[in-house]
KOLMARZA-301204 format. One line per 10 residues: number of its first residue (from 1); their letters; for each residue z, y, x of C-alpha. Coordinates in nm, 3 decimals. Last residue first. Layout:
residues N
NUM	A	Z:Y:X  ... $
***
This chain:
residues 323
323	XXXXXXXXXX	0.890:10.405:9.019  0.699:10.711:8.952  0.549:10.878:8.709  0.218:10.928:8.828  0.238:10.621:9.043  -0.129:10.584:8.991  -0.247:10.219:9.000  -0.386:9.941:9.206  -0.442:9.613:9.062  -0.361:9.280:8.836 $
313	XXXXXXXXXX	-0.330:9.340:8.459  -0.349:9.097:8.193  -0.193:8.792:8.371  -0.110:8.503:8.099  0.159:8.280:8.184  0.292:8.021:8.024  0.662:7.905:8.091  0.803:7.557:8.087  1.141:7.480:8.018  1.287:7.090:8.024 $
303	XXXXXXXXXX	1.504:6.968:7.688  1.917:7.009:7.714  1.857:7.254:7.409  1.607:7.287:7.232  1.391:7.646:7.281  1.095:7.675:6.945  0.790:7.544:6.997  0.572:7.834:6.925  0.442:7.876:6.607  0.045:7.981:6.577 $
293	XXXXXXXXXX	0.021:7.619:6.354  0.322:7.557:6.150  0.575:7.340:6.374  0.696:6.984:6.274  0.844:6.817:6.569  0.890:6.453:6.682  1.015:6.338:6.987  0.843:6.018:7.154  0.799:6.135:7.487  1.031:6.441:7.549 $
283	XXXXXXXXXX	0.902:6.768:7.435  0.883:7.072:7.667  1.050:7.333:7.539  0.873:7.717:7.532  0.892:8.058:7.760  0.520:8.258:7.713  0.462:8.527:7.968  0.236:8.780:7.904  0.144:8.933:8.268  0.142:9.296:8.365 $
273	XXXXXXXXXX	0.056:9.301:8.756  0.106:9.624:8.966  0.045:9.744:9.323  0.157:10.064:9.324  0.002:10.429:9.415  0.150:10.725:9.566  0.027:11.058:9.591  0.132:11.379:9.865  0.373:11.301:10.044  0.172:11.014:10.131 $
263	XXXXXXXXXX	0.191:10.688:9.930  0.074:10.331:9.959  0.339:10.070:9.756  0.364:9.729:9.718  0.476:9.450:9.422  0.586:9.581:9.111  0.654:9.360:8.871  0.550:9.401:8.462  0.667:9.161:8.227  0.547:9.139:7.836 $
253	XXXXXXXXXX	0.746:8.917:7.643  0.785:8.587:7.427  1.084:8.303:7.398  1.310:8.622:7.479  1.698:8.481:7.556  1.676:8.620:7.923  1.313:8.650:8.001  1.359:8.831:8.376  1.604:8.577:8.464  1.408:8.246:8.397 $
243	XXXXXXXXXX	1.082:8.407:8.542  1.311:8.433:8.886  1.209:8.690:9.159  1.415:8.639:9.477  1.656:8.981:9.495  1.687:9.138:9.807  1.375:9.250:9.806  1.405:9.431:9.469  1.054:9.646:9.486  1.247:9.996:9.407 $
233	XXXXXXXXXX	1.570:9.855:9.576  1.435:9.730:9.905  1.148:10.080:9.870  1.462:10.264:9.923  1.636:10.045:10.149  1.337:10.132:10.374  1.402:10.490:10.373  1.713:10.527:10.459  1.647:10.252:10.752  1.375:10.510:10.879 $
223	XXXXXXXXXX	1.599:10.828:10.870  1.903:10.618:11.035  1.723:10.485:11.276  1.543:10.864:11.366  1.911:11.001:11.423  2.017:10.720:11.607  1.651:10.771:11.849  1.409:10.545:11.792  1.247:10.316:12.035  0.919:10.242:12.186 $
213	XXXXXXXXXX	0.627:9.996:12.214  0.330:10.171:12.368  0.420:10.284:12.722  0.653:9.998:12.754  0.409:9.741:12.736  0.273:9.480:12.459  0.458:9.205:12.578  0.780:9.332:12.706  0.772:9.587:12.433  0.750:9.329:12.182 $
203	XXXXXXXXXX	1.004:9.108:12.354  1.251:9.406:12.301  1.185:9.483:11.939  1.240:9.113:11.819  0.952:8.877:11.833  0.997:8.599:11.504  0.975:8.271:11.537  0.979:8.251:11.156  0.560:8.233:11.168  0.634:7.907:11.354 $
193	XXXXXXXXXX	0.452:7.738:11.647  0.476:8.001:11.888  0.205:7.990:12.177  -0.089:7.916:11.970  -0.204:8.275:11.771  0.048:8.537:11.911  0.131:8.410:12.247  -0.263:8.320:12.312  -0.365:8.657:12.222  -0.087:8.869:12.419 $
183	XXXXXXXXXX	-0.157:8.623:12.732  -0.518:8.670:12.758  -0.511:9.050:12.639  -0.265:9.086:12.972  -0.526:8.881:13.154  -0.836:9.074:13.065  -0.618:9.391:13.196  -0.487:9.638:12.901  -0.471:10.005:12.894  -0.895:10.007:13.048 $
173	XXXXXXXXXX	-0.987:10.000:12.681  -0.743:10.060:12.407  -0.900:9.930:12.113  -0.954:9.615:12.339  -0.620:9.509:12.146  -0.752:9.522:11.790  -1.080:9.299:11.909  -0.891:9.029:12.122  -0.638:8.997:11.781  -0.998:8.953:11.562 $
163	XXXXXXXXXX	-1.120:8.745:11.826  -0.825:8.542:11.794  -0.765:8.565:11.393  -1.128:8.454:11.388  -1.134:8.114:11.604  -0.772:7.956:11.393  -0.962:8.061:11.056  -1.288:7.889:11.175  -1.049:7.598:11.318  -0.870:7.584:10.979 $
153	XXXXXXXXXX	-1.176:7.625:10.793  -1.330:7.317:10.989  -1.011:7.115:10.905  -1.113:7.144:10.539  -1.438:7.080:10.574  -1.341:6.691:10.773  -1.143:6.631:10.479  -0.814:6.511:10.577  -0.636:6.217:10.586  -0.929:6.042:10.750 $
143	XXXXXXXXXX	-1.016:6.339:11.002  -0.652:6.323:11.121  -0.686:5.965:11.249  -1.092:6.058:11.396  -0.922:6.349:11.548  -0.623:6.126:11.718  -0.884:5.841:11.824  -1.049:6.114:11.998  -0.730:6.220:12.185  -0.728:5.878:12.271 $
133	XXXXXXXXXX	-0.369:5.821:12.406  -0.301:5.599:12.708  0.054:5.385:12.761  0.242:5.416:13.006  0.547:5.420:12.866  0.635:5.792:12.935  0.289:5.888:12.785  -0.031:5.901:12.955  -0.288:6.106:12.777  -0.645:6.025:12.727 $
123	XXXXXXXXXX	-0.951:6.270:12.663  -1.297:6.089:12.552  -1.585:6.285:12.610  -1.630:6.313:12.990  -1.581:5.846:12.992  -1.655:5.683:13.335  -1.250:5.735:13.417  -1.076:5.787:13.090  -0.946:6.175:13.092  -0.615:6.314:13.186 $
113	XXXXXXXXXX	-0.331:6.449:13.108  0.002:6.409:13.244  0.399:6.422:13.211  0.543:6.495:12.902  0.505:6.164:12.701  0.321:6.294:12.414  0.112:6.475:12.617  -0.247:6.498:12.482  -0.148:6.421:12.072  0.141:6.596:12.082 $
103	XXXXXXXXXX	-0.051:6.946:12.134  -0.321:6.787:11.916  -0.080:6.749:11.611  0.081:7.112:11.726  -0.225:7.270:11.670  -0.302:7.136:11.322  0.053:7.239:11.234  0.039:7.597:11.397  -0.307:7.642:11.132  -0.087:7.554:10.853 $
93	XXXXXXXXXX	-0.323:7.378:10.605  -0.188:7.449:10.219  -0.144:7.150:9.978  -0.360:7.161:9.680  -0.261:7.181:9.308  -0.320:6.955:9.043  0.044:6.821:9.076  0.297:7.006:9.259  0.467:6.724:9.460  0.215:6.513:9.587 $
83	XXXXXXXXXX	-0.024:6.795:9.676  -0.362:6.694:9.711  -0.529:6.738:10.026  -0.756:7.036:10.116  -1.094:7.060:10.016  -1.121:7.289:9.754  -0.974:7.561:10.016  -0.668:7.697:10.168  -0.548:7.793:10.471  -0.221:7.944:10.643 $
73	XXXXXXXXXX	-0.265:8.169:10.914  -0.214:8.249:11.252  -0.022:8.541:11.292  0.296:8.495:11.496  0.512:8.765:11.409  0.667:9.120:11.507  0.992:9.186:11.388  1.204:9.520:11.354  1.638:9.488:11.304  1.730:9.800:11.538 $
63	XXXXXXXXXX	1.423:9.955:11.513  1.045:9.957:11.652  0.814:10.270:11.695  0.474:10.126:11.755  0.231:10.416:11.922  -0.182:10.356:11.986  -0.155:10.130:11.663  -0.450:9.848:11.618  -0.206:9.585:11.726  0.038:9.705:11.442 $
53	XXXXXXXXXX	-0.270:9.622:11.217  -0.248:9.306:11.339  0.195:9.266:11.313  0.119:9.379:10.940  -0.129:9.093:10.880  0.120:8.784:11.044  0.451:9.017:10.978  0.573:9.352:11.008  0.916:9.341:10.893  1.215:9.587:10.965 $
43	XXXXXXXXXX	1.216:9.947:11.002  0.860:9.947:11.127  0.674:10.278:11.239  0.315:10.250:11.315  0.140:10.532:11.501  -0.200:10.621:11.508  -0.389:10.887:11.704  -0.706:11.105:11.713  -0.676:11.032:11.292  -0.927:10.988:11.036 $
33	XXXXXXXXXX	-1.183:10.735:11.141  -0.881:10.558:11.344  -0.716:10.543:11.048  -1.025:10.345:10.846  -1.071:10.154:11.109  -0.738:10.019:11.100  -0.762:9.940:10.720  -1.122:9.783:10.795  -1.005:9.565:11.062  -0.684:9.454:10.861 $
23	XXXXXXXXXX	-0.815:9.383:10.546  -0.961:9.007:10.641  -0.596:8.958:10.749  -0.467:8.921:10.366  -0.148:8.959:10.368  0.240:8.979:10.544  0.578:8.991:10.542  0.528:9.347:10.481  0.696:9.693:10.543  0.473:9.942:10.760 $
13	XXXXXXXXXX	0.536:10.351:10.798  0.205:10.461:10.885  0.196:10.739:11.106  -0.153:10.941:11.163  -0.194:11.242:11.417  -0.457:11.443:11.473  -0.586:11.395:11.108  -0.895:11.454:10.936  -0.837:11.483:10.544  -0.542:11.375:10.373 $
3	XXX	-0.726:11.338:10.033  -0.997:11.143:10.233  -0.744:10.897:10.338 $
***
């Protein structure tokens, strides 16, 4: 930014499924430090992190195929439960899961909620067969199949992406009633209980108001769709990455993937990791093999495939020669 210089306008043409949201607020005040106004321009994506910093946006230019998403995240920590099926690793809390459980838990039945009478702590629900729900009973359930630290990062996580979603959209002052922010903050972070259900161009500008979501012309689709594809085919969207594919018959190699890119017209930089990755047979129990030491196992047919790898580079660098 301080190789553009002060701006009075700033458009950010946005790609992503999505990120790290502890970079939005200093990404958007970063542009607003060095623009009078910012616009975001999506040709297709901006998910969970990209649909924040489009809150921060005074302009969002949406196309044909744009999507805005939910964006309350996914966490992770030492305490969350094993995961059955990739051993040694921990299962991921979805914050719309948690949600849900207690949405379920105070109206299973559809019809009322209420509390026991004699009892301001304990919340029942009534279901269809009469029968009450402790909503407290429901916690203490979910508290013993998962670590009571772990569910306190998904409420932290749950509490910051909706102050952080309050903060982007007070940007604007006096453009949005406490109401409006209300319903924009509670549709994004609780309302929609999947980061697929997406918000196509039109409910975006239903939400967020005409005045700030707003169309391209055909001309200005077909410039911003051009361009996309590029990046598609320098990143390979379209193609799901596959270890298997990108070793072919090496046992051993050096792979380098490409993963972002933040230009101007002026520089461009890429997110880049070089990893060593190591392709070997994993022996069956009770199959013998005499290696010297430093081989690797050699590839036998019909036996598993595992692959090592070893990241050696991980970061921002100079597109000097382009991608």
């Amino acid at each position: 930014m301080r190789t553009l210089g002060k701006q009075p306008a700033l458009d950010l043409f946005l790609h992503s499924s999505g990120g790290v949201t502890d970079a939005v607020w200093p990404l958007i005040s970063v542009f607003r430090e060095f623009s009078q106004e910012f616009s975001v321009l999506i040709p297709y994506r901006a998910h969970s992190a990209a649909t924040l910093i489009t809150l921060g946006a005074d302009n969002i230019l949406m196309g044909e195929a744009s999507e805005l998403s939910p964006v309350d995240p996914t966490t992770g920590n030492q305490f969350n439960p094993p995961d059955e099926i990739s051993k040694g690793n921990r299962r991921a809390i979805s914050v719309e899961d948690v949600t849900s459980y207690f949405a379920l838990s105070r109206d299973p039945g559809k019809i009322r909620v209420g509390r026991l009478e004699g009892d301001a702590t304990s919340q029942v629900v009534q279901d269809g067969n009469d029968q009450q729900v402790d909503i407290d009973l429901a916690f203490r359930i979910l508290a013993e199949n998962v670590h009571p630290v772990a569910l306190g990062n998904v409420n932290r996580s749950h509490t910051q992406i909706r102050q952080l979603t309050r903060r982007l959209l007070e940007f604007y002052g006096s453009r949005y009633e406490k109401a409006e922010i209300d319903t924009i903050v509670n549709l994004l972070t609780q309302e929609r209980f999947s980061h697929t259900d997406i918000l196509n161009r039109q409910e975006a500008k239903k939400l967020l108001g005409q005045d700030r979501v707003s169309f391209p012309s055909d001309a200005e689709q077909d410039l911003m769709w051009a361009l996309y594809e590029e990046y598609s085919n320098a990143l390979s969207l379209n193609q799901p990455f596959s270890l298997s594919v990108e070793m072919g018959n090496r046992q051993q190699a050096q792979i380098t993937v490409v993963g972002a890119f933040i230009e101007t017209e002026q520089i461009s930089y890429v997110y880049r990791s070089v990893s060593q990755v190591t392709k070997r047979s994993v022996l069956l129990p009770g199959y013998q093999l005499a290696i010297q030491p430093g081989q690797l196992i050699p590839m036998i047919p019909g036996f598993p495939t595992e692959f090592n790898v070893d990241i050696e580079d991980l970061r921002w660098v100079d597109n000097t020669e382009g991608v």
